[in-house]
VEXKOL-848930 format. One record per residue (C-alpha): residue number from 1; residue in three letters; z, x, y. Coordinates in pm, whole numbers, plus 50000, padded with zeros to 5 digits. Each point is the difference from the previous one (the first is absolute). Layout:
N
+-----+------+-------+-------+-------+
| pos | code |     Z |     X |     Y |
+-----+------+-------+-------+-------+
| NUM |  ala |     Z |     X |     Y |
...
+-----+------+-------+-------+-------+
END
This chain:
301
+-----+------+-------+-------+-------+
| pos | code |     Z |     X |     Y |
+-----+------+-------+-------+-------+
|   1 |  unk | 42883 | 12192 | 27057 |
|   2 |  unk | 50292 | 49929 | 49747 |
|   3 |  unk | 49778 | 49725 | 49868 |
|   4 |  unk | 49723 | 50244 | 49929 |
|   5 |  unk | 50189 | 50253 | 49829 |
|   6 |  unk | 50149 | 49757 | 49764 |
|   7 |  unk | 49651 | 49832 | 49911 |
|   8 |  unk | 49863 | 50381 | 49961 |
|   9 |  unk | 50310 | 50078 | 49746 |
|  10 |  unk | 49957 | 49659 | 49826 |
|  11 |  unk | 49610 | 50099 | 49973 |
|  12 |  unk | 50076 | 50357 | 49872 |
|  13 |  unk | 50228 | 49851 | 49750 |
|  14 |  unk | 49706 | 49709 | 49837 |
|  15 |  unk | 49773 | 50273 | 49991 |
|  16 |  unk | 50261 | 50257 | 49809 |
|  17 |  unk | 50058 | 49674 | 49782 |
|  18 |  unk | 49603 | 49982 | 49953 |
|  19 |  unk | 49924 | 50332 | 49879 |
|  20 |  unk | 50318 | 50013 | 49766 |
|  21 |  unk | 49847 | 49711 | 49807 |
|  22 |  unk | 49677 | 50120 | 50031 |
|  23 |  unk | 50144 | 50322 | 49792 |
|  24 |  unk | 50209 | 49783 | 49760 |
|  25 |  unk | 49694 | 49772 | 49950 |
|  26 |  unk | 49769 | 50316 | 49941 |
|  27 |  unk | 50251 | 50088 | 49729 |
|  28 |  unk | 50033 | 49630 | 49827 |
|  29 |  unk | 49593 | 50039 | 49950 |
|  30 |  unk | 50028 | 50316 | 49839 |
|  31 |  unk | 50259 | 49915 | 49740 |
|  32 |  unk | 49777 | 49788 | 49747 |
|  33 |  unk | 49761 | 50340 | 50017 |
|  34 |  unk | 50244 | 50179 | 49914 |
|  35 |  unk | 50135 | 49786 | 49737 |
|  36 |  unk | 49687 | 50103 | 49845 |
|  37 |  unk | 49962 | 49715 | 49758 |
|  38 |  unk | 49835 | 49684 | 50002 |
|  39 |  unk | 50217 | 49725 | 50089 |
|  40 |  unk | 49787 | 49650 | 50092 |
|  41 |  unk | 50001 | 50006 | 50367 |
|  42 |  unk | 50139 | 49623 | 50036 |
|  43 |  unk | 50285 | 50166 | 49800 |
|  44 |  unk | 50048 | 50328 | 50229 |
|  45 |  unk | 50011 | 49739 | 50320 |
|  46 |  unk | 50251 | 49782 | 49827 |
|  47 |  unk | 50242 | 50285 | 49950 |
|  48 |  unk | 49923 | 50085 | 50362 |
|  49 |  unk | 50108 | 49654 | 50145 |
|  50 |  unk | 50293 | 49909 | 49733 |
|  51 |  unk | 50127 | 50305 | 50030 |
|  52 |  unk | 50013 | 49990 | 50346 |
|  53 |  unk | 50193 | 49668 | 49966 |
|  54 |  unk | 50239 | 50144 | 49771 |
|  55 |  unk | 50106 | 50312 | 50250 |
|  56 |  unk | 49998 | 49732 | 50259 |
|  57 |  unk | 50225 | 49743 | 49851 |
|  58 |  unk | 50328 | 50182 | 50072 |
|  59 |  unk | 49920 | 50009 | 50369 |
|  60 |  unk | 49904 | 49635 | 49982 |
|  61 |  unk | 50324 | 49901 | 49822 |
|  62 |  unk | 50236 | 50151 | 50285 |
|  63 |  unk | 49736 | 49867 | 50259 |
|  64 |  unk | 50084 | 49623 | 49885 |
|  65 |  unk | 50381 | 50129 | 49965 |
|  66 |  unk | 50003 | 50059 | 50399 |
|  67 |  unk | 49895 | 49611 | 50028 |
|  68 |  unk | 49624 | 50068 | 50052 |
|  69 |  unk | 49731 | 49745 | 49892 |
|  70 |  unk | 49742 | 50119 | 49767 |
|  71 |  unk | 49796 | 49691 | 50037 |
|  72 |  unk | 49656 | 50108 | 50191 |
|  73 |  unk | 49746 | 49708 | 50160 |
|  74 |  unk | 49735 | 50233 | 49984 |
|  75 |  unk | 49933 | 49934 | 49592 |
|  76 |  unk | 49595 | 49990 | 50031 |
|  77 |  unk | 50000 | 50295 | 50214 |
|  78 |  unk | 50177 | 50174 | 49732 |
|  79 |  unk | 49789 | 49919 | 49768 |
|  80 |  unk | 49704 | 50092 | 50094 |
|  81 |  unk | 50165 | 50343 | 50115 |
|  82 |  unk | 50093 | 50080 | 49610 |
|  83 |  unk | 49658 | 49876 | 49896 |
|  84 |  unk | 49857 | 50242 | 50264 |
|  85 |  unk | 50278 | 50230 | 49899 |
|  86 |  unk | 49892 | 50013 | 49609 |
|  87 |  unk | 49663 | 50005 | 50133 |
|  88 |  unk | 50045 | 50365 | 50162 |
|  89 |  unk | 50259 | 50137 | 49733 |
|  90 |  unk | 49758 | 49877 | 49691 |
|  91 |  unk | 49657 | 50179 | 50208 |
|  92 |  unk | 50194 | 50338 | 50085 |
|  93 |  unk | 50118 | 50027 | 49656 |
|  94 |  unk | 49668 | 49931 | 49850 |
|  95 |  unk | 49798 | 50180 | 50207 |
|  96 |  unk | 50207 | 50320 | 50001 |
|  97 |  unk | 49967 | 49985 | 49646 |
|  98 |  unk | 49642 | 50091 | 50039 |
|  99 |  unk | 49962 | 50212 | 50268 |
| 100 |  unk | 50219 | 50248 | 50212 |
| 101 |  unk | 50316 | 49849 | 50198 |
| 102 |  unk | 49905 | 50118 | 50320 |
| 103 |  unk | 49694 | 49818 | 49965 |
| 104 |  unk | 50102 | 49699 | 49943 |
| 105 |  unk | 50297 | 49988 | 50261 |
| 106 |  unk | 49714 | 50103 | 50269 |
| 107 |  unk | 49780 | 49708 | 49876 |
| 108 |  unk | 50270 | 49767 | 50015 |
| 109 |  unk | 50121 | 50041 | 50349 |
| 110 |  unk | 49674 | 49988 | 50143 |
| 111 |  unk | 50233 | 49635 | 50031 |
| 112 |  unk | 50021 | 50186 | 50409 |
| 113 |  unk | 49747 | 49788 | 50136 |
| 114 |  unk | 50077 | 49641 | 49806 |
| 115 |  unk | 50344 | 50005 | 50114 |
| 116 |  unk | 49909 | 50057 | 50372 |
| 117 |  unk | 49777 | 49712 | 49960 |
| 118 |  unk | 50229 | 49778 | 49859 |
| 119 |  unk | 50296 | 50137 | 50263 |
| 120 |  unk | 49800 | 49882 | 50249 |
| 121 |  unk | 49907 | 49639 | 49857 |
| 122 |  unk | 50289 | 49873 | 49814 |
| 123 |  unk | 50276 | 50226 | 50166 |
| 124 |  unk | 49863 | 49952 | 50353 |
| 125 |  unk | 50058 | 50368 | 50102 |
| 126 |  unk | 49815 | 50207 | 50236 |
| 127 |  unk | 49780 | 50235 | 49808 |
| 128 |  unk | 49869 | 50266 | 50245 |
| 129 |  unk | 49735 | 50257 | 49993 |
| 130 |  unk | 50240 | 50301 | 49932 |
| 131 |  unk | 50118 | 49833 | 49663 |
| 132 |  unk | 49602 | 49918 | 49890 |
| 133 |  unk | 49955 | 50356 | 50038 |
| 134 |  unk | 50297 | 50109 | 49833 |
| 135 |  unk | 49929 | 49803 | 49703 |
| 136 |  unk | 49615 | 50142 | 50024 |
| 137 |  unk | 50123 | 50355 | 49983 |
| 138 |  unk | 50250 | 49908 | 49741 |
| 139 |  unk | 49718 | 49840 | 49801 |
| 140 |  unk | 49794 | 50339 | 50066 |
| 141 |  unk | 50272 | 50253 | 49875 |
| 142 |  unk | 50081 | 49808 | 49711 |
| 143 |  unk | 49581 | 50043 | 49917 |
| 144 |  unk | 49997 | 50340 | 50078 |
| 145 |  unk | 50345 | 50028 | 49791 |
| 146 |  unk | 49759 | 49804 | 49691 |
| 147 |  unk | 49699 | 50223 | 50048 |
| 148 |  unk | 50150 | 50288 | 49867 |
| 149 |  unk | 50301 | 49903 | 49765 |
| 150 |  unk | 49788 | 50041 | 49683 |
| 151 |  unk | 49763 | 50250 | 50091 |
| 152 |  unk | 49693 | 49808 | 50029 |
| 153 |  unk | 49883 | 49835 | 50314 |
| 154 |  unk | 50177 | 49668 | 50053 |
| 155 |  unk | 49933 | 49919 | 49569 |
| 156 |  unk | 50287 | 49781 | 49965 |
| 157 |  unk | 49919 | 49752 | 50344 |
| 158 |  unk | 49703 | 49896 | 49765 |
| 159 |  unk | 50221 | 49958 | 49677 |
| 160 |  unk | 50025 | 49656 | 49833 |
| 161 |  unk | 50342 | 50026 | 50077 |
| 162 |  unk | 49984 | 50009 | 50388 |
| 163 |  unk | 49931 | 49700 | 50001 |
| 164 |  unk | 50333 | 49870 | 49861 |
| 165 |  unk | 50177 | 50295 | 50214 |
| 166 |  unk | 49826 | 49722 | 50295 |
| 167 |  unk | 50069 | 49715 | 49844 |
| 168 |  unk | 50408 | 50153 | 50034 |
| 169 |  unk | 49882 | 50090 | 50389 |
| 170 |  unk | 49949 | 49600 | 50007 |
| 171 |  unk | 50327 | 49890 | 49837 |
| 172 |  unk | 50207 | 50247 | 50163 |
| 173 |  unk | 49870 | 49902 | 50351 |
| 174 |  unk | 50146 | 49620 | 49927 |
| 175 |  unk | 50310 | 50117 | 49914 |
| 176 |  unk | 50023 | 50221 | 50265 |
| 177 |  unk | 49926 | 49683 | 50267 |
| 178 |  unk | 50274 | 49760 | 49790 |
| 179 |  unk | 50279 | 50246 | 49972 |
| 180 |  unk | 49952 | 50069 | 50423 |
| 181 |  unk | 49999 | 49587 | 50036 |
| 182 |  unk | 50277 | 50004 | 49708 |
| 183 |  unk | 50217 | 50303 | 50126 |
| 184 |  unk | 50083 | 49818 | 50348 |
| 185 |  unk | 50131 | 49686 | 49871 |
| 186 |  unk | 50213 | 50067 | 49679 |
| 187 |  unk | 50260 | 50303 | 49881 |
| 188 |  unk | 49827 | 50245 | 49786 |
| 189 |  unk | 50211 | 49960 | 49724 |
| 190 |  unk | 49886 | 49613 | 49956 |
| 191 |  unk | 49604 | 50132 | 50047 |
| 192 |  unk | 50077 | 50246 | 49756 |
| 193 |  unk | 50131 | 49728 | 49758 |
| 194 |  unk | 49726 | 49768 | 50000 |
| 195 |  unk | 49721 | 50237 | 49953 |
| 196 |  unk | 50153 | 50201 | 49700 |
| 197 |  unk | 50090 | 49698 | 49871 |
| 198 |  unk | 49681 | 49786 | 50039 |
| 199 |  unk | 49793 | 50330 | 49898 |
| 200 |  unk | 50229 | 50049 | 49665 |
| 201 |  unk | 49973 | 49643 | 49904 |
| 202 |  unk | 49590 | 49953 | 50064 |
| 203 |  unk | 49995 | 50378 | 49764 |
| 204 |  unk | 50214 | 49893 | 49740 |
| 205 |  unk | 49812 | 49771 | 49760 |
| 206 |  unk | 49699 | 50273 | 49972 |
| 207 |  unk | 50281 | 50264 | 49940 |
| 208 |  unk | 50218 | 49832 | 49752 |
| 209 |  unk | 49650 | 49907 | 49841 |
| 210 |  unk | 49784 | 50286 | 50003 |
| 211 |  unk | 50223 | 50299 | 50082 |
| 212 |  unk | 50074 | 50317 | 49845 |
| 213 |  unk | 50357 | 50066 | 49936 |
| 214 |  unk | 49964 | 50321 | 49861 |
| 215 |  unk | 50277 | 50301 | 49975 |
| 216 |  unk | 50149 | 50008 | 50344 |
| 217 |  unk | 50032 | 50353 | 50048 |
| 218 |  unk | 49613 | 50016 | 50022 |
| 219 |  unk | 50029 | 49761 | 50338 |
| 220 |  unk | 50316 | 50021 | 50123 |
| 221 |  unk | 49787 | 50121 | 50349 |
| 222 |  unk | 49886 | 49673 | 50013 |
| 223 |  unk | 50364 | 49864 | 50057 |
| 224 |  unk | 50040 | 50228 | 50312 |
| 225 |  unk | 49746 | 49725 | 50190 |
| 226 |  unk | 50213 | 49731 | 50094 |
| 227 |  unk | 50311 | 50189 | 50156 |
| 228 |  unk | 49719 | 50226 | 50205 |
| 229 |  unk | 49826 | 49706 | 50059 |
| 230 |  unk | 50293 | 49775 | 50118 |
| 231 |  unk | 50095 | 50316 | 50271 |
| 232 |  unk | 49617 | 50019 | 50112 |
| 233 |  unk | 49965 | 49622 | 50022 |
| 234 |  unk | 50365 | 50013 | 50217 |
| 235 |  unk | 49879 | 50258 | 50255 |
| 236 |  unk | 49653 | 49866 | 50016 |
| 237 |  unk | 50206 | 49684 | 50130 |
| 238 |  unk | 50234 | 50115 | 50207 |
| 239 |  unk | 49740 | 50238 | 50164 |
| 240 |  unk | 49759 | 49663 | 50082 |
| 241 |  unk | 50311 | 49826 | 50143 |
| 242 |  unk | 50007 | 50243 | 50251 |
| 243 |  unk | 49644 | 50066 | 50130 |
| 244 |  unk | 49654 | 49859 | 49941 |
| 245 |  unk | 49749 | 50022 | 49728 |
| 246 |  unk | 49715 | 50129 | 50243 |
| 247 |  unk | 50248 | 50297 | 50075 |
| 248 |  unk | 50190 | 50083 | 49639 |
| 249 |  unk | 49621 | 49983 | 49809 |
| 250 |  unk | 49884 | 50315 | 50080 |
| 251 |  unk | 50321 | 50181 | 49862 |
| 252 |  unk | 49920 | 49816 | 49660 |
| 253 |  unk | 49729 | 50266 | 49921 |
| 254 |  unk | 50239 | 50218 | 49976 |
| 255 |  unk | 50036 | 49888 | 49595 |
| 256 |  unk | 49614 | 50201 | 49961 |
| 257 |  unk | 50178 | 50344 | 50073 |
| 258 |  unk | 50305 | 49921 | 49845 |
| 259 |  unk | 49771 | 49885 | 49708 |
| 260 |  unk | 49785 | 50308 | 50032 |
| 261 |  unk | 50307 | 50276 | 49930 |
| 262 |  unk | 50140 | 49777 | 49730 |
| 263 |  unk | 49655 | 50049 | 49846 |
| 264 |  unk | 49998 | 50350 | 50014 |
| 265 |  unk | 50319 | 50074 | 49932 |
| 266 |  unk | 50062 | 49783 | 49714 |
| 267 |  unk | 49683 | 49873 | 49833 |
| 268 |  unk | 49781 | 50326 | 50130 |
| 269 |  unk | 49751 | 49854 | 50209 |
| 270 |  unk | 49798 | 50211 | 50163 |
| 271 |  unk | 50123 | 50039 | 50312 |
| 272 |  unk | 49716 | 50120 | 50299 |
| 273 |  unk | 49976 | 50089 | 50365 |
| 274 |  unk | 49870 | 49654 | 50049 |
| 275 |  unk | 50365 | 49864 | 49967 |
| 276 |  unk | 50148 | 50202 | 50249 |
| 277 |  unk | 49704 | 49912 | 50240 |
| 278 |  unk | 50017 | 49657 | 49899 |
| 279 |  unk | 50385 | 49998 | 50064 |
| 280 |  unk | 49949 | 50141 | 50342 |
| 281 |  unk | 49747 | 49740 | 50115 |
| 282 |  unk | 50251 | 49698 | 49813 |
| 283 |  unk | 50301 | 50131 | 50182 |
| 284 |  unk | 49833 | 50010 | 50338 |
| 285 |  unk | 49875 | 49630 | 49924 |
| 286 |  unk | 50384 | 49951 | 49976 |
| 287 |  unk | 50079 | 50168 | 50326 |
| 288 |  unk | 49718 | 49832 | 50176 |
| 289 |  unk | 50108 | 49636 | 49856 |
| 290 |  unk | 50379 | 50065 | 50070 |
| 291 |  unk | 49895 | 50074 | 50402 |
| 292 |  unk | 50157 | 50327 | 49985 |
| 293 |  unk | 49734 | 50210 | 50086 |
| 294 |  unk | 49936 | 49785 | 50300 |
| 295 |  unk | 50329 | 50050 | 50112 |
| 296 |  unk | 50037 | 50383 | 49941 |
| 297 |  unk | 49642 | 50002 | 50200 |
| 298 |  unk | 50173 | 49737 | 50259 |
| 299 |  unk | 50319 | 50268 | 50050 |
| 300 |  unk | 49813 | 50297 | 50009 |
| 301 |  unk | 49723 | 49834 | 50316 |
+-----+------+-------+-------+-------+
END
């Protein structure tokens, strides 16, 4: 009994840590919108990853002060997280530059399904019917959240840039898989290292090269990425430490209504009954893939 209470807390706690970072991710994707200029988007995803590694280095400097190794053997794995990293950032950032926020964060985590399929094949854990279905209705609300966020009957699914918004569904569903395989073998400050590192240093030829280092006070937004990034990235960790992909996925969706007020209340997206109906069917896709309204059911029989 002891044991279950303390694996219920722990789960509470990942799935707290999950929709914080959904929030603080929802906000990083709305800062270069808000920036309102245009920065080259290789340029707006190397501020996000260098200055991550700047806010970060403090914490790694007393890290290696306590004796801890910052040497990781998983090099290739973080690799091809920070290319699948940039991947996401740079099709977010584009495609909300064409089309509404909301819309593009829905697009993009239509990931749901990909990630249960690779949980199951290169994670090797159970994916059961209750978390297909979650991630169905999840994938349903955050249509019906679509439909109406522009006023005109799902326009924006059909836009040229959805299909970058699912190209980012793609790349974020990798990364999601290697920082689960990641997050169980090394700290999270070393993880964090290696992919703001690898991701600044891949970014910073095409910066240096063809950036635009205009007057800072017109993109000083921008900067804000890598700290909010850096606190995302760390609770996105520690919450997959503690419980499985198949379980935490659902929550992600989350970032659509999170992305959905920032819209309205900050760019003035139209804001419709479809997102509140859409938010209701996402969060029951949450409570359906977290088991809990099994168990309430389970209690109450």
């Amino acid at each position: 009994m002891r044991y279950i209470q303390i694996r219920e807390n722990t789960t509470l706690k990942a799935a707290l840590a999950v929709l914080l970072a959904a929030f603080l991710f929802s906000s990083m994707f709305a800062l270069p919108k808000g920036a309102g200029i245009d920065l080259p988007w290789f340029q707006i995803v190397f501020i996000r990853y260098f200055g991550g590694l700047i806010f970060l280095l403090p914490t790694i400097i007393r890290w290696k002060a306590q004796g801890n190794a910052i040497r990781s053997d998983l090099g290739f794995l973080h690799i091809g997280r920070s290319i699948a990293g940039i991947g996401s950032v740079a099709c977010v950032v584009i495609a909300a530059s064409q089309i509404a926020l909301v819309d593009v964060v829905t697009i993009s985590f239509s990931n749901g399904a990909i990630v249960l399929i690779l949980a199951g094949i290169v994670l090797g854990e159970r994916v059961l019917p209750r978390h297909w279905l979650a991630v169905i209705l999840s994938i349903s609300g955050a249509i019906i959240v679509a439909y109406g966020s522009q006023g005109e009957a799902g326009s924006n699914l059909f836009h040229p840039a959805s299909l970058i918004a699912l190209l980012a569904a793609c790349c974020m569903a990798v990364e999601i898989i290697v920082i689960k395989y990641v997050s169980e073998r090394e700290a999270i400050p070393v993880t964090l290292l290696y992919v703001n590192s690898l991701a600044s240093l891949l970014l910073a030829i095409p910066t240096l090269l063809w950036g635009q280092w205009g007057n800072l006070l017109e993109w000083w937004p921008v900067l804000l990425m890598g700290p909010i990034a850096i606190l995302g990235q760390s609770l996105n960790l520690f919450a997959f430490r503690k419980a499985n992909v198949v379980l935490l996925t659902p929550l992600t969706y989350s970032s659509i209504i999170f992305s959905a007020v920032i819209g309205f209340l900050i760019f003035e997206e139209s804001l419709q009954w479809t997102t509140t109906a859409g938010a209701g069917v996402i969060i029951l896709g949450c409570l359906i893939g977290m088991g809990l309204i099994k168990r309430k059911l389970s209690a109450h029989a």
